[in-house]
C-alpha positions as CSV (number, residue, x, y, z in Angstrom):
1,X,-26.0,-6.0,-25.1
2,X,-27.2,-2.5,-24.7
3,X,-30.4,-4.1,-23.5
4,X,-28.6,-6.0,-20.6
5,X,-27.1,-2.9,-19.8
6,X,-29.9,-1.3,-18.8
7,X,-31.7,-4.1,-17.1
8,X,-28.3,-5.1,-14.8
9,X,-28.1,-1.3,-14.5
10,X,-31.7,-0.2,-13.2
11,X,-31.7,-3.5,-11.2
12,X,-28.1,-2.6,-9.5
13,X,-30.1,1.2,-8.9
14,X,-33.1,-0.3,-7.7
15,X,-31.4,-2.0,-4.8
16,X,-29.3,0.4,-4.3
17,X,-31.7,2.9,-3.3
18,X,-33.9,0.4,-1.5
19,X,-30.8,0.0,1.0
20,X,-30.5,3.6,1.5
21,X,-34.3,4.0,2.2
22,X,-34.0,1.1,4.8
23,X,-30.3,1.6,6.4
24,X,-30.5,6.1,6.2
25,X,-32.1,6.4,9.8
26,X,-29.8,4.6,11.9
27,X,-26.7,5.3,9.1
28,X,-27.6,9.3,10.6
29,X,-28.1,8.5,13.9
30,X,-26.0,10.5,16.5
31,X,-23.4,8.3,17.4
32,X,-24.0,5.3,14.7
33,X,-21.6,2.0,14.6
34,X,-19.5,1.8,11.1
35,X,-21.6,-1.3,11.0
36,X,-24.5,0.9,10.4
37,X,-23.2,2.9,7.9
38,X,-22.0,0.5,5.7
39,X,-24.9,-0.5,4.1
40,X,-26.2,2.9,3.5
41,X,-22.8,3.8,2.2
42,X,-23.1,0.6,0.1
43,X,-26.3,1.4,-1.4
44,X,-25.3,4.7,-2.6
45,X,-22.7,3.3,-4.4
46,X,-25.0,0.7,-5.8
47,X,-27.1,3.4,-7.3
48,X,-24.0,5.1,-8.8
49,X,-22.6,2.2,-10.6
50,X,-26.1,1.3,-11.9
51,X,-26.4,5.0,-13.2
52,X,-23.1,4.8,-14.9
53,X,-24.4,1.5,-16.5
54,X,-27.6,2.8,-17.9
55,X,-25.6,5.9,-19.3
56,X,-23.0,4.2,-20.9
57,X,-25.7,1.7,-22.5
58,X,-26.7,5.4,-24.5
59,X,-23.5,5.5,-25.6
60,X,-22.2,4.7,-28.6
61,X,-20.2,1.4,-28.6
62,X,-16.6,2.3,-28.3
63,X,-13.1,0.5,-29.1
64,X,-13.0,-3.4,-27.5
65,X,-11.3,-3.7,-23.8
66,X,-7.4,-4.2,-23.6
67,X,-5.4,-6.2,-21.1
68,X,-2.9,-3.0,-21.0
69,X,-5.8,-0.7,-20.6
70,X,-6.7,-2.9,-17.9
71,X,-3.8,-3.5,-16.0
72,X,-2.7,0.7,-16.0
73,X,-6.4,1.3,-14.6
74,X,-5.9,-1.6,-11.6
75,X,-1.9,0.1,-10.9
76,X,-3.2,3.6,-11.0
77,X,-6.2,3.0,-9.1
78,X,-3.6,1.6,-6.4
79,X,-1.7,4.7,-6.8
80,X,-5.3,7.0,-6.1
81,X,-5.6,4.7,-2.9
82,X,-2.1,5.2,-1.9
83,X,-2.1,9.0,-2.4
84,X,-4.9,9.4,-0.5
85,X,-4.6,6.7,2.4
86,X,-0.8,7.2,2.9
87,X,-0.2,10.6,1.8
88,X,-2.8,12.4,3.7
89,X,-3.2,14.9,6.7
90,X,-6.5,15.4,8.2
91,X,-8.3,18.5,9.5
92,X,-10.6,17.5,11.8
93,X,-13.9,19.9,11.7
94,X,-16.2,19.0,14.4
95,X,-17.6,14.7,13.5
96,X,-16.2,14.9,10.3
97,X,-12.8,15.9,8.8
98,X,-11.2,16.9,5.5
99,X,-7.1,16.6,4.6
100,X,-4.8,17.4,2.2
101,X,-3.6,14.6,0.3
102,X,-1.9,13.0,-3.0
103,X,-5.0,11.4,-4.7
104,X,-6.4,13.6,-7.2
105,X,-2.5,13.6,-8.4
106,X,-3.1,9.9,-9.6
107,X,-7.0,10.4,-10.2
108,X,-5.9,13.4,-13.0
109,X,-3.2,11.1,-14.3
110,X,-5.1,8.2,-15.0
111,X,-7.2,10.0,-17.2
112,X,-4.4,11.7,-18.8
113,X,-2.8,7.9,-19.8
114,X,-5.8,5.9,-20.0
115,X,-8.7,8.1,-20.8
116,X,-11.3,10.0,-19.4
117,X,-14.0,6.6,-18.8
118,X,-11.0,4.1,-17.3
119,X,-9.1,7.0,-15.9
120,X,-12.2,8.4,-13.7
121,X,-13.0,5.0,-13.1
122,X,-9.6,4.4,-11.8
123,X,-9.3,7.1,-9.5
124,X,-13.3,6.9,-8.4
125,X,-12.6,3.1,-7.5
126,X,-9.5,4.3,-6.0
127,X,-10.2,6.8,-3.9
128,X,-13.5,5.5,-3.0
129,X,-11.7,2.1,-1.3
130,X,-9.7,4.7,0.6
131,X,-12.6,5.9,2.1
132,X,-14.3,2.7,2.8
133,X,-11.3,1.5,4.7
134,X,-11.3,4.8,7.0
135,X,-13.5,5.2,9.6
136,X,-13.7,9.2,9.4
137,X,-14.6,9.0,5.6
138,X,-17.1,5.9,5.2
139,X,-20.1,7.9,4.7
140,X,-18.3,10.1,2.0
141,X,-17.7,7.2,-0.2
142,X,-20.3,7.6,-2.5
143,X,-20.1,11.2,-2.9
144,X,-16.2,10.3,-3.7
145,X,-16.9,8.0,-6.2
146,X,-18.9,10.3,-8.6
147,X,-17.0,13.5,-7.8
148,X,-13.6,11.6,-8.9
149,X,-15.2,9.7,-11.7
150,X,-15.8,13.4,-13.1
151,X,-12.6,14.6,-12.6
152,X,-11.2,11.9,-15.0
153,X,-14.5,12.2,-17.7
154,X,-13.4,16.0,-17.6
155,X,-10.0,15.8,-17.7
156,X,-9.3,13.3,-20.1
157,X,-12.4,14.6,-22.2
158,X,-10.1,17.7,-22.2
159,X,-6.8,16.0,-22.9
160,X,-8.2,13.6,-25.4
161,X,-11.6,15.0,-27.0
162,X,-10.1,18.6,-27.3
163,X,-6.5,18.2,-27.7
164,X,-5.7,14.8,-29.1
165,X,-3.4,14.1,-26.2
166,X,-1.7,10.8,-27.7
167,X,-1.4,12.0,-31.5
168,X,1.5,13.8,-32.0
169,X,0.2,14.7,-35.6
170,X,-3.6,15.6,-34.7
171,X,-2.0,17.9,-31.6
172,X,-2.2,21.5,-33.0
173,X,-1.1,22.8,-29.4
174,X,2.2,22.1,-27.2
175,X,2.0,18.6,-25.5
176,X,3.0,20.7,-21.8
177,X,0.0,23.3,-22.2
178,X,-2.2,20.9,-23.3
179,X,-1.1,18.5,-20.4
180,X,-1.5,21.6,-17.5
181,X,-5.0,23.0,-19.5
182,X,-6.0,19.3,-19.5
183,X,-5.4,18.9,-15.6
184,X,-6.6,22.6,-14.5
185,X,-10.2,21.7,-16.4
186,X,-10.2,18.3,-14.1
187,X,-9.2,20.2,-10.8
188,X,-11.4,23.2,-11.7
189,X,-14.5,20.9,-11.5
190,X,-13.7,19.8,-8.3
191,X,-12.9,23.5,-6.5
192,X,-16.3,24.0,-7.1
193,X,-18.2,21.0,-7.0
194,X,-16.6,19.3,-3.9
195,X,-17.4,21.7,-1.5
196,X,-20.7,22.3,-3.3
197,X,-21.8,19.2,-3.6
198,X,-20.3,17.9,-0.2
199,X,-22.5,20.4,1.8
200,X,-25.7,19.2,0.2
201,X,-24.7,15.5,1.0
202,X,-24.0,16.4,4.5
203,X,-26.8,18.8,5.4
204,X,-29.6,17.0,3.2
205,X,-28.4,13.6,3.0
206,X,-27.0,12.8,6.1
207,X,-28.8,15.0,8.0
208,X,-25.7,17.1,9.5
209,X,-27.0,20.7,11.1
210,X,-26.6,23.5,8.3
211,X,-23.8,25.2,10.3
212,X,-21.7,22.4,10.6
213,X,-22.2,21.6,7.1
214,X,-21.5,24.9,6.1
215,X,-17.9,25.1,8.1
216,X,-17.0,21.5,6.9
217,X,-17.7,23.4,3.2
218,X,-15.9,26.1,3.6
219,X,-12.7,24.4,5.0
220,X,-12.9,21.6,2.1
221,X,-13.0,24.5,-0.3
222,X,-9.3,25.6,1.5
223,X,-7.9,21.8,1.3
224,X,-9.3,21.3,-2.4
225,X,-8.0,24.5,-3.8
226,X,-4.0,23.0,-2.4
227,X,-5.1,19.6,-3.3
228,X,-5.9,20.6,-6.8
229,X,-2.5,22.9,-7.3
230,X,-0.3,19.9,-6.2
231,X,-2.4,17.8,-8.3
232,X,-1.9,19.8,-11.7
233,X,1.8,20.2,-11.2
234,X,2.4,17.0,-10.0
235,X,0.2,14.8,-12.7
236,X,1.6,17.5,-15.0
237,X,5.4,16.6,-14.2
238,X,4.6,12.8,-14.2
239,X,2.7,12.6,-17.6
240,X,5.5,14.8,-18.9
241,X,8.0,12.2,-17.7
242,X,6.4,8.9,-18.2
243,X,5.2,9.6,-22.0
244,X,8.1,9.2,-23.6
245,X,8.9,6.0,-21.5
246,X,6.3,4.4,-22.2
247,X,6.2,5.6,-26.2
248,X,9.7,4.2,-26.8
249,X,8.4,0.6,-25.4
250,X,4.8,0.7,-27.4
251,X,2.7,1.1,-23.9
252,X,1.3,4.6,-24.1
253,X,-2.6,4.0,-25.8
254,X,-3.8,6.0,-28.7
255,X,-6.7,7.8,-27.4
């Protein structure tokens, strides 16, 4: 199994980067169709899933896939897409634009209920869908993907590795600090890596002038920072509400 892993994973790579190499010129071109984008945006992508798949192949096995598990990743990976397609205000900085919006409230969630793999994976898919469906945002799908697939490995690696989120008698601090400290380590990450990583994607990857790059940066850093406060008291408030609910009717995993 581990063996098919990395072959389906290196392959998926493989072609993923072979569609960036042959779609990057005319994905950067000044003025470029969404048609042109998409398989560059595409290929990206590619490479990231096939990444994740020759990671997790290093892993060791873990516990066998639920339906439940399942079904809470698809509903709050709608929930990521909702928060962020329909809950959203955009800034617009020269081509490109940045927003405040109700994603990462979901994306921090997820990983709170489900863990930190199906949680990030939740709100990367999420999100990630958001941006492919919007114009403004296509090209930042890929760097989506990974930075919200980090925010749930981090914060749920927090909540679940660190505090034994789920097990009342393994907990040894207060379900609500352990809930906000688990949510501030997942919106920490981003502060910093968004607007990090989103100017080296711009400026090096898609071939956007330094300046530009650098103002886009600066302003995500503004709309990140609010992002992430809502996001922590928000995915807070919910988990705080929604765990005993969904204790009482045997839904909420043991992690």
């Amino acid at each position: 199994m581990k063996q098919h892993k990395w072959i389906l994973g290196g392959t998926v790579s493989i072609v993923g980067l072979i569609l960036v190499f042959v779609s990057r010129n005319a994905a950067i071109a000044e003025n470029a169709a969404v048609t042109q984008k998409i398989p560059f945006v595409v290929g990206l992508i590619f490479a990231l899933i096939g990444l994740l798949l020759v990671v997790s192949a290093l892993l060791p096995k873990g516990r066998p896939i639920n339906i439940h598990t399942l079904t809470m990743a698809a509903m709050l990976a709608a929930l990521c897409y909702i928060g962020f397609a329909f809950f959203q205000i955009k800034i617009p900085v020269g081509d490109s634009s940045t927003s405040f919006h109700l994603g990462n409230v979901f994306c921090v969630l997820a990983a709170l209920l489900i863990g930190p793999l199906w949680g990030g994976l939740a709100g990367a898919v999420g999100m990630t869908i958001g941006d492919l469906l919007d114009p403004v945002y296509i090209t930042s799908a890929p760097k989506t993907f990974l930075l919200k697939l980090c925010i749930g490995l981090i914060a749920g690696w927090v909540a679940h590795g660190c505090f034994q989120l789920s097990r009342e008698k393994e907990r040894k601090v207060p379900l609500a600090v352990a809930t906000v400290i688990s949510c501030t380590a997942g919106m920490l990450f981003n502060i910093v890596a968004d607007p990090l990583v989103g100017y080296l994607y711009k400026h090096y990857l898609m071939g956007i002038p330094q300046d530009a790059a650098t103002i886009l940066a600066k302003m995500s850093a503004v709309t990140t920072s609010v992002n992430a406060l809502i996001a922590v008291i928000a995915a807070s408030l919910f988990y705080l509400a929604l765990r005993p609910i969904l204790k009482r009717s045997n839904r909420l995993p043991s992690l």
